[in-house]
N, C-alpha and C positions, 0 to 999 in steps of 0.2 A: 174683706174689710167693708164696713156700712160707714157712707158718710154721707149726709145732711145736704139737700139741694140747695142750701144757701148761698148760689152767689154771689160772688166771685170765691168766697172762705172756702163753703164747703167742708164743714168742720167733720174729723172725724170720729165717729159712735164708738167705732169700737170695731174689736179684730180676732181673729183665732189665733191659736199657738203656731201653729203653722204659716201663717201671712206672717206674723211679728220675725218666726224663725229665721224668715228666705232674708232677712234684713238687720238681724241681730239686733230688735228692738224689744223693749217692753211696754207693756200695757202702759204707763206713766209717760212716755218719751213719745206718745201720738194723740193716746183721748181726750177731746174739748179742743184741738187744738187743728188750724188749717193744714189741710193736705198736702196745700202746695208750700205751707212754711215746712213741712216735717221731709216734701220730698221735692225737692226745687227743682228749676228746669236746670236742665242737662244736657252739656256737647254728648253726652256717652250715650244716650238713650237716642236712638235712631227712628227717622221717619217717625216721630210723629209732634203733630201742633198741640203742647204740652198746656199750655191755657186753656184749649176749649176742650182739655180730654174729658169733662162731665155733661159740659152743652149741649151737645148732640144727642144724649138719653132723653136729657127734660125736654127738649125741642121733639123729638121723632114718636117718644114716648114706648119707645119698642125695645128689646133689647142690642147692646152696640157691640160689636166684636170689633176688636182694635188688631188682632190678629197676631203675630209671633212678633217680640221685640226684644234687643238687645237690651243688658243693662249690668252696667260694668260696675262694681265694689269690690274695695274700695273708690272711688271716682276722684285716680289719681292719673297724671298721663303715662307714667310708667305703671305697667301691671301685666298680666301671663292672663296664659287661659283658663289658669283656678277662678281669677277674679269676675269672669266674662258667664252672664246667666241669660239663659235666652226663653220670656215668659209668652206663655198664651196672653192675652187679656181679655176678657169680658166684664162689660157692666150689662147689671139688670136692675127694671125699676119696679120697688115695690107702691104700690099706689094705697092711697085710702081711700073708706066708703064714699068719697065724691070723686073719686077716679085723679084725684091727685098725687103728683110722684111726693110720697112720703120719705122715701130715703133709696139711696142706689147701693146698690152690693157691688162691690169692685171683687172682683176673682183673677187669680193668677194659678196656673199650671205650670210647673216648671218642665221647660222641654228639650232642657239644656241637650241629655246626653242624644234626644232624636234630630236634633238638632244638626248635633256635631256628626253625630252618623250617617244622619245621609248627604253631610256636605263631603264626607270621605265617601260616600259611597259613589257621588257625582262625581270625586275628582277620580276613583278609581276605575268608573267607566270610561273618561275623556282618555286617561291616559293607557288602558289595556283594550280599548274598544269594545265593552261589551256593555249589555242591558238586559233589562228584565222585562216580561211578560207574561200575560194571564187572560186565558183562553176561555170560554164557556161557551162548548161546543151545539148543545140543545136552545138556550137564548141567542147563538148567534153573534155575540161581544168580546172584544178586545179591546184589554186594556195594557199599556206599558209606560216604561221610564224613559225618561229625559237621554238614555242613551241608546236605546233605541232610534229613537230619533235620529242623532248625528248617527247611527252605525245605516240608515235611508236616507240621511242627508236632504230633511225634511225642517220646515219650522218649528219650534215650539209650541205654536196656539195646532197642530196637526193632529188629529184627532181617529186611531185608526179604527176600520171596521171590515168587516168581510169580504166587500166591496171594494172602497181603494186600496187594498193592500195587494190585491190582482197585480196591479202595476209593477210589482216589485218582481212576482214569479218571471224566471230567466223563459219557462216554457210553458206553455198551459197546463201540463200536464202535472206541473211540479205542485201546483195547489192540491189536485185532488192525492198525489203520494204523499204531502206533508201532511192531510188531514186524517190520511188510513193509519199514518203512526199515529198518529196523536190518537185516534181511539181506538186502536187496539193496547195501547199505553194506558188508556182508560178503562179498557176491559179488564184487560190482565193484571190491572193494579201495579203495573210494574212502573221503573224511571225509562223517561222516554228520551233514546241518544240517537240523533241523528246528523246529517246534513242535508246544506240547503245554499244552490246558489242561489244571489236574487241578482240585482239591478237595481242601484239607488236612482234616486231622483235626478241625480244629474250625468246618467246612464254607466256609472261606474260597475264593474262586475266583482262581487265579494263573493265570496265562498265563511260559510255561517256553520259553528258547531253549533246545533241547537240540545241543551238539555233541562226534561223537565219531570214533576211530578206531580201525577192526579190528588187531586184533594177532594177526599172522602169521607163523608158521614155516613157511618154505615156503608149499605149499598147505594147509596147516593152519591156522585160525584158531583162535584158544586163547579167543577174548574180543573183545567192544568195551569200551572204555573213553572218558569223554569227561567232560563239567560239564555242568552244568544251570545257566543262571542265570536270576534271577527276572528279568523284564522286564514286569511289568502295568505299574507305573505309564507307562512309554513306551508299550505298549499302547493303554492308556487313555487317556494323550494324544494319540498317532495318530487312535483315535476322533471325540474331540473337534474335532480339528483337519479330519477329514473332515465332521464335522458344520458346520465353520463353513464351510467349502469349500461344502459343498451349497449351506447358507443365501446363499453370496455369488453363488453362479453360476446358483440356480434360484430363489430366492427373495428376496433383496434389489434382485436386476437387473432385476425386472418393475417393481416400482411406481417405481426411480428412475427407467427410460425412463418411466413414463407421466407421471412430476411431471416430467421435462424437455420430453416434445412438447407434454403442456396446456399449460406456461407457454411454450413458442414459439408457439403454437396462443393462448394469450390475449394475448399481446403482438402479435401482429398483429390480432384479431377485436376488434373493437370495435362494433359491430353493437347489440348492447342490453343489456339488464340483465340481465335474466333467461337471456340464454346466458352471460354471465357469470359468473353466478351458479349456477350447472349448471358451467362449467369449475372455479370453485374450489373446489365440492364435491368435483368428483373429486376436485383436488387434493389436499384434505381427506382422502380416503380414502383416496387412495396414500398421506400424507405419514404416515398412522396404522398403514398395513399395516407401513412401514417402521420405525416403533416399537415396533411386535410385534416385530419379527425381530430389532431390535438387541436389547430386552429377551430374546429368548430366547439369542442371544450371550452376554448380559450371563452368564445365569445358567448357562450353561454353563461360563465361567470361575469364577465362583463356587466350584462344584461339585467342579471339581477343585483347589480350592484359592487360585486366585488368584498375583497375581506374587509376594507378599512371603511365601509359605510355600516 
């Protein structure tokens, strides 16, 4: 759209098929005519001072980016997510031979669907704990998402690089294995699967599947890029669940064989009292060992919470 520095009017010149489209206007219904009559202030339009949205050009003289903004139509209070449009905005100023702003181009992008994707894409890393990342192993640069972050439990203005991210490896040793994957994943062109404990910021201990793939120009690799996602809690119930394994296959299976051969062993021996009395001891013993080990089952479920969490 080009409209005329005339303030406060600010009349508009005129517009493309595509600006008039995003608004279901025509050529007739905006040219010669103020901007802010054709497009008035608005609860629905967010953040920003709707009055001075051309001031700021003629005043700075530079070009003004207004940045990503809501903008609901129809601008009724009932309405869905059809109605809801979310624009770039930039104004630029064309000047004349005396370096006067002659007239401002208002441009709109529409960024509705990037918009809406990466706001599912932030809610699906808050709520699976995972993030993305991208590596550039020869400049030395890391760059990642907003869930990464929480999955370090780090601020948002945190900015990583080669250096503070040390902090996070559980052992020194785990930077220079994580880096041998990552370029031999660069060499071989292959997807790079691994893990990786770290240590968040507020010394928490996560266990990280990390996967990723080199991105290639030719024989050029520019970067690996990939997600990280949290995996302790599976982890930790792998564990657990190795720990019952042990207890069933090395330590549960001893005393139930021997409380099965004593009781065939006293169901046949009837001899006297006192060897009897000697078999149901053992008995005794194995049937207690094997109360140890359930109780220590018991509280291993406990531990990780139990079925009904």
């Amino acid at each position: 759209m080009i409209v005329l520095p005339n303030s406060p009017e600010f009349t508009i010149v005129d517009a493309n098929e595509t600006y008039l489209g995003l608004f279901g206007l025509g050529g007739e219904d905006i040219i010669s005519k103020s901007f802010f009559s054709v497009f008035p202030s608005s609860d629905f339009i967010d953040e920003i001072n709707w009055e001075d949205l051309f001031d700021e050009v003629i005043r700075e003289r530079r070009i003004i980016s207004k940045g990503i903004k809501t903008w609901v139509d129809p601008q009724e209070k009932r309405t869905s997510i059809e109605n809801v449009k979310y624009f770039e905005i930039k104004h630029f100023p064309v000047f004349d031979k005396n370096g006067e702003v002659m007239v401002i181009v208002r441009s709109l992008v529409d960024v509705t669907d990037y918009v809406i994707d990466r706001r599912l894409l932030t809610e699906a890393q808050s709520d699976v704990r995972f993030g993305n990342w991208w590596i550039n192993i020869e400049k030395r640069t890391i760059k990642w998402s907003s869930g990464m972050n929480d999955l370090f439990e780090v601020d948002r203005d945190f900015i990583p690089d080669f250096e503070n991210v040390k902090q996070f490896y559980v052992e020194a040793e785990d930077e220079s294995i994580f880096l041998e994957e990552v370029i031999r994943a660069i060499k071989g062109h292959r997807i790079l699967k691994t893990f990786l404990s770290v240590r968040t910021k507020s010394g928490k201990l996560r266990r990280l599947k990390i996967i990723g793939k080199p991105d290639h120009i030719g024989e050029a690799c520019i970067g690996i890029h990939g997600t990280a996602i949290d995996i302790t809690k599976q982890h930790e119930d792998q564990n657990i669940l190795k720990d019952i394994l042990f207890c069933h296959n090395h330590e549960l299976r001893a005393p139930l064989a021997r409380i099965i051969g004593l009781a065939e062993h006293l169901k046949r021996d009837v001899r006297t009292e006192a060897r009897s009395g000697f078999l149901i001891g053992a008995l005794l013993d194995s049937a207690n060992e094997m109360d140890r080990v359930i109780r220590q089952i018991v509280n291993r479920e406990q531990y990780k919470g139990g079925p009904d969490e």
